[in-house]
C-alpha beads as a LAMMPS data file, in Angstrom:
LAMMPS data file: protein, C-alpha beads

80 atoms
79 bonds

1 atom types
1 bond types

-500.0 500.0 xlo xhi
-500.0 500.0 ylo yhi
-500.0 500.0 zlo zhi

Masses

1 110.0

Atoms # bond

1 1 1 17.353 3.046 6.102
2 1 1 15.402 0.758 7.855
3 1 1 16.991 -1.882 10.504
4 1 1 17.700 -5.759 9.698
5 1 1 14.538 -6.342 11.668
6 1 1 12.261 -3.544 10.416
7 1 1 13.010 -4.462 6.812
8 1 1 12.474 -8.249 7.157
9 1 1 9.193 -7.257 8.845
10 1 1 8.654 -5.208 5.915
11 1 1 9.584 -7.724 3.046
12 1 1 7.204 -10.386 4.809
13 1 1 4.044 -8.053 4.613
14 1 1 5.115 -7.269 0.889
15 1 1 4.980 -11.336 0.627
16 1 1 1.055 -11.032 2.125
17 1 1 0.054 -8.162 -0.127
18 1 1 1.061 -10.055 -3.188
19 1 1 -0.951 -13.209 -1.841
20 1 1 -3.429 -10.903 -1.435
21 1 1 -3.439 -9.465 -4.529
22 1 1 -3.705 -13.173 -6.481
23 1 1 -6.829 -13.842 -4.242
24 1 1 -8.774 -10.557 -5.019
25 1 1 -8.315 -9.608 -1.199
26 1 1 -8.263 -6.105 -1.314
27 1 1 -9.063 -5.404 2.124
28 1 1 -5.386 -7.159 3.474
29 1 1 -3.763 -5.899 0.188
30 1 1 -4.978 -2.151 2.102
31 1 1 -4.388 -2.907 5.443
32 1 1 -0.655 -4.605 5.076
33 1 1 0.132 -1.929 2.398
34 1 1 -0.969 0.471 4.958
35 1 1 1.365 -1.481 7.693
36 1 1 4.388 -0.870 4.770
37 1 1 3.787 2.898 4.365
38 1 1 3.828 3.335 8.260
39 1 1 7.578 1.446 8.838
40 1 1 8.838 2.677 5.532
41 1 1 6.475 5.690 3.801
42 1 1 8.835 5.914 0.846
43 1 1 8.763 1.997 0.256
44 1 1 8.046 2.320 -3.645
45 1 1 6.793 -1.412 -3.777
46 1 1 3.812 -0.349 -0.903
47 1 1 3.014 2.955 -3.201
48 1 1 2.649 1.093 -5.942
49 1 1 0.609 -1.656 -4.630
50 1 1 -1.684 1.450 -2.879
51 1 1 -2.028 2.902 -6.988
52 1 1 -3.351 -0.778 -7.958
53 1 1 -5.921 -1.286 -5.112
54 1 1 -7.019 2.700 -5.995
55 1 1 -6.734 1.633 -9.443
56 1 1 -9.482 -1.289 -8.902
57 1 1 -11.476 0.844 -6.122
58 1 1 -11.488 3.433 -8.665
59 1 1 -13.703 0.479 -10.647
60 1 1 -16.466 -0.105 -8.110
61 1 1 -18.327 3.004 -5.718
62 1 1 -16.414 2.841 -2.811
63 1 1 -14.382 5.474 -0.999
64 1 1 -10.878 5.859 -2.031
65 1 1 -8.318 5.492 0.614
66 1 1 -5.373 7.253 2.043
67 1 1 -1.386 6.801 2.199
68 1 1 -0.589 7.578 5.907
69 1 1 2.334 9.467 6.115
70 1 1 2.026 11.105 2.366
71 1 1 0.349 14.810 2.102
72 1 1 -2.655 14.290 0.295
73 1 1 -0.811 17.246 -2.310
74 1 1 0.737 14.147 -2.710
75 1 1 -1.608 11.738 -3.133
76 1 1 -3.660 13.350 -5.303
77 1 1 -0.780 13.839 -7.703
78 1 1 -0.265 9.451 -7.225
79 1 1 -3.899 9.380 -8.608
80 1 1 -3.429 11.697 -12.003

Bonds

1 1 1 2
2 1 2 3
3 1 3 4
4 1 4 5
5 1 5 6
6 1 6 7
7 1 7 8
8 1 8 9
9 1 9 10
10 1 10 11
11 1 11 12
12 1 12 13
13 1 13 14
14 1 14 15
15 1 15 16
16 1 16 17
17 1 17 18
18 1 18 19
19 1 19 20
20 1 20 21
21 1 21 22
22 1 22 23
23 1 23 24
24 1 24 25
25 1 25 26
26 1 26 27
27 1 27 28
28 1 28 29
29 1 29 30
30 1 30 31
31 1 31 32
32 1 32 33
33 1 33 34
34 1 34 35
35 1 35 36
36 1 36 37
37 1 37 38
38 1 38 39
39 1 39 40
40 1 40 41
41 1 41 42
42 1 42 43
43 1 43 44
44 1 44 45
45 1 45 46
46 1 46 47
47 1 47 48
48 1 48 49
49 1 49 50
50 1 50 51
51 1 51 52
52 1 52 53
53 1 53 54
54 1 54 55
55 1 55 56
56 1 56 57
57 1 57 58
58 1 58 59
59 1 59 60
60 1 60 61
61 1 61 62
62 1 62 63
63 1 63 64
64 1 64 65
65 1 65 66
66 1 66 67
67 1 67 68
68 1 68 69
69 1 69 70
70 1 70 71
71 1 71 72
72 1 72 73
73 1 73 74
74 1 74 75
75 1 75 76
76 1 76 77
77 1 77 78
78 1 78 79
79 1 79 80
């Protein structure tokens, strides 16, 4: 379980990934889901937030991107 600290840390880049999210920003929603996954890699909300920026990369041709922390057995199994 993460500390008092680590979790409010946590919460507030949750905050900037949904602002993110509403402004089409996919670059921050990537990078501060990316800062979630690497203080909490189970954090469900930062997984799921990864599956919807795949989900629109998925859209366009661009590279998809990887969960630190997460085997990519694993991430490949996120994606099907």
């Amino acid at each position: 379980m993460a500390s008092e600290r680590v979790q409010r840390r946590i919460d507030r880049l949750l905050d900037q990934v949904e602002e993110a999210i509403d402004q089409l920003d996919w670059e921050t929603v990537l990078a501060r889901s990316q800062a979630v996954l690497a203080l909490d890699p189970d954090n469900a909300d930062a997984v799921n937030f990864w599956l919807v920026l795949n989900g629109h990369l998925a859209v366009r041709p661009v590279q998809r991107i990887a969960i630190p922390n997460l085997p990519l057995g694993q991430q490949a199994h996120l994606l099907n």
